[in-house]
C-alpha positions in Angstrom: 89.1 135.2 109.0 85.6 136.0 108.2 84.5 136.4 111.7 87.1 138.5 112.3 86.0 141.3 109.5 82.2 140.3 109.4 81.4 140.5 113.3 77.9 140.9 112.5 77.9 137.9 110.7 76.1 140.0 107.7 77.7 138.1 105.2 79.5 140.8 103.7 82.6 143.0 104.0 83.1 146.4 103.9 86.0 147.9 101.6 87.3 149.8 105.0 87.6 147.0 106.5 88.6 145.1 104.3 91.5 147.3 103.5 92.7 147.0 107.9 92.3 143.2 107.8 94.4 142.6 104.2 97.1 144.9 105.1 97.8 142.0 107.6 99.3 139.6 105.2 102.4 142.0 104.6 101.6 142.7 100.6 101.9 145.9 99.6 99.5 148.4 98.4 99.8 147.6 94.9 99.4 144.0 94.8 96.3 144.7 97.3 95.1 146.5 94.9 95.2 144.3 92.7 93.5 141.7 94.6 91.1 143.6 95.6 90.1 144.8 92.1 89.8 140.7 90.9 88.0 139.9 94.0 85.0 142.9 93.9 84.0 141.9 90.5 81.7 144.0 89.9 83.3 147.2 91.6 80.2 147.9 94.3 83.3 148.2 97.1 81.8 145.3 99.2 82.9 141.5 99.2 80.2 139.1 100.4 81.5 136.0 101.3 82.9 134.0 98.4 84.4 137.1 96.8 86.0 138.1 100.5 87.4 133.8 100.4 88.6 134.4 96.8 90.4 137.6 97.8 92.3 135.3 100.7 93.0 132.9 98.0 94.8 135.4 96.1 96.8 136.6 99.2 98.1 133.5 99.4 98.8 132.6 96.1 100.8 136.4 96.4 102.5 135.2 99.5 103.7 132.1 98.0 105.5 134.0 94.9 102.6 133.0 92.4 101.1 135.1 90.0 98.0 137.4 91.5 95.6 136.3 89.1 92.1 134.3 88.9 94.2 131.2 86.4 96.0 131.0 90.2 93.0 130.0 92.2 93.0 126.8 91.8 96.6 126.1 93.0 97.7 124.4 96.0 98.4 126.8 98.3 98.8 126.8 102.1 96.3 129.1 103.5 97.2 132.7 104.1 99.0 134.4 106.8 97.8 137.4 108.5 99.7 138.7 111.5 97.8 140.2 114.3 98.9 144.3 115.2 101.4 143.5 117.4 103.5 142.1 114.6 106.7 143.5 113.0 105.2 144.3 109.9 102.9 146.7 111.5 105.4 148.5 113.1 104.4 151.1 115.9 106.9 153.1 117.8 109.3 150.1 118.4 111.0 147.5 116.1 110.7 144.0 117.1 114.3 143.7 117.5 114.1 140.6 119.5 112.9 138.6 116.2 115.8 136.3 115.7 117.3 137.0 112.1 116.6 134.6 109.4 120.0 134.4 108.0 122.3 132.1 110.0 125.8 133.4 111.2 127.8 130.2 110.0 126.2 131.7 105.9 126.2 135.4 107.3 130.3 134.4 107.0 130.5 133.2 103.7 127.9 136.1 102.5 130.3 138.3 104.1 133.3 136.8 102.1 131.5 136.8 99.0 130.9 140.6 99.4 134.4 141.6 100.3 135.2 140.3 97.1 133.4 142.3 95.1 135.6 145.5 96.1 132.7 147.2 98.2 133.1 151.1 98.3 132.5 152.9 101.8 130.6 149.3 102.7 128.1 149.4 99.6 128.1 147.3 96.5 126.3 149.1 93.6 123.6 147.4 91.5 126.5 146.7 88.5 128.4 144.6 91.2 126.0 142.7 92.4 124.0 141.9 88.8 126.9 139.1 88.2 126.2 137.3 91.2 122.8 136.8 90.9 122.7 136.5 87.1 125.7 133.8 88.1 122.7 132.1 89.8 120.7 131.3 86.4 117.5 132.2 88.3 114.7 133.7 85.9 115.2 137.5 85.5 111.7 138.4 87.5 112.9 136.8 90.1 116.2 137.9 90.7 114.6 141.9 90.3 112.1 141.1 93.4 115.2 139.6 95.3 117.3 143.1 94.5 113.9 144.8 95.3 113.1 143.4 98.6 117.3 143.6 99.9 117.4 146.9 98.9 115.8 147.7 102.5 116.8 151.6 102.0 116.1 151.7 98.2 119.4 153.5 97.6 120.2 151.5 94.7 123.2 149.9 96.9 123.7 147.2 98.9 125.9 147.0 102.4 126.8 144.0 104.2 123.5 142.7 105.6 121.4 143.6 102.5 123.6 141.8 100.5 123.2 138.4 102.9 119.6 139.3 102.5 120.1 139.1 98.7 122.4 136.0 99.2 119.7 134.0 101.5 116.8 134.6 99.0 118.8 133.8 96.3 119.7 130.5 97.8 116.2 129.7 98.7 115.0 130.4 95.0 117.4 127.8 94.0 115.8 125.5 96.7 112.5 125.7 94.9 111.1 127.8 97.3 109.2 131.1 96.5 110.9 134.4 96.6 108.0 136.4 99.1 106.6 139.2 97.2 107.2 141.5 100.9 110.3 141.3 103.1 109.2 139.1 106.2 110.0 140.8 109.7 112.7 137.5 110.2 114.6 138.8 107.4 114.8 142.2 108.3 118.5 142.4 109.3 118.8 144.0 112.7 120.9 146.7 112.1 117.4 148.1 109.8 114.9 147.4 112.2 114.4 151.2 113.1 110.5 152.7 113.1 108.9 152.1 109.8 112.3 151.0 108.3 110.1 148.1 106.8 108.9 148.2 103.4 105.2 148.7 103.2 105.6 149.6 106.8 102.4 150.9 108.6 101.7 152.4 111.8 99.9 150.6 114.7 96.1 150.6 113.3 94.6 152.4 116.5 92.1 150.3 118.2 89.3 152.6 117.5 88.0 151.6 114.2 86.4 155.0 113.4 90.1 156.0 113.5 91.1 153.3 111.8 89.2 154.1 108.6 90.5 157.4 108.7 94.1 156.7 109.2 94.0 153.9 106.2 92.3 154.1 103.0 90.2 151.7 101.6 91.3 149.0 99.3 88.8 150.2 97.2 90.7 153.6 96.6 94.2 151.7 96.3 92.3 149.7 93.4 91.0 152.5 91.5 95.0 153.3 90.7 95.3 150.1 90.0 94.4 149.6 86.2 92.0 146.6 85.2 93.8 143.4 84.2 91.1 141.5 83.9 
């Protein structure tokens, strides 16, 4: 990973680039920021190499639903996952709808039946329907407001059908022990949302010119400095 950022082999990285390369993990701006601002410790918008390695610890310590902080380096944690341009959540004209879906069809049914009984109106299921069901689930309280967070694909404060299997699937994985992600993946993006940009924390193909590049994304360093200090 440090190759890819570091091509002069300097040793360190620079806050522009920094900023192309992260956005690859899928997080979103604010919990880059927030990486960002534990790994440049002292705030000179450069990483040299261990700060850049503790910044990918904390990607995927975020990755794997565990807290962005430096108490979380030392957990086990598979190493982070950074997709190249071409993937779904860097979306550029077209959607990658030939990503198989995530959610089966055989559970897609019983989703279905689950939401049909909660007297949907005109196809959506507002936030006071749905709070039962995942309460009904006994999963802790953060977690079941980053699984409303991440199905609400259209943040209409709703639900419709495949929103709600969305809801339904992380829900079921949370009570499987495994982390709630704190970005939608492209595999869970039901089809019928996979339009341009549709995606949370969406961004345009980076262009391949990385003068460009720079222009078109800020710098971590500028998402940080919104970011307050928690450290």
């Amino acid at each position: 990973f440090l190759s890819q950022v570091d091509s002069a082999n300097a040793g360190r990285v620079l806050a522009s680039d920094a900023a192309v390369f992260l956005k690859k993990s899928g997080l979103t701006d604010l919990v880059l920021g927030k990486i960002w601002d534990l790994a440049d410790t002292d705030g000179k918008g450069i990483l040299n190499k261990q700060e850049f390695f503790v910044a990918l610890r904390l990607v995927a310590c975020a990755q794997n639903g565990l807290d962005v902080s430096l108490s979380s380096l030392n957990l086990p944690v598979p190493p982070p996952r950074f997709t190249d341009t071409n993937s779904p959540l860097l979306l550029s004209g077209t959607a990658s709808s030939d990503l198989p879906w995530a959610v089966k069809l055989e559970d897609k049914v019983k989703y279905d039946a689950i939401f049909d009984s909660l007297n949907p109106v005109n196809g959506l299921l507002s936030g006071d329907k749905v709070k039962p069901v995942l309460l009904n689930s006994k999963l802790p309280v953060d977690i079941l407001g980053r699984v409303w967070e991440l199905s609400d694909i259209d943040h209409d404060g709703m639900l419709d059908r495949d929103e709600f299997a969305v809801a339904m699937f992380l829900v079921y994985c949370a009570l499987e022990k495994e982390p709630v992600p704190m970005s939608l993946p492209a595999a869970l993006v039901p089809p019928s949302k996979r339009k341009p940009l549709s995606v949370p924390g969406a961004m345009p193909l980076i262009p391949s010119s990385t003068k460009e590049s720079h222009q078109s994304l800020p710098p971590v360093g500028i998402l940080a400095a919104k970011t307050p200090l928690t450290q």
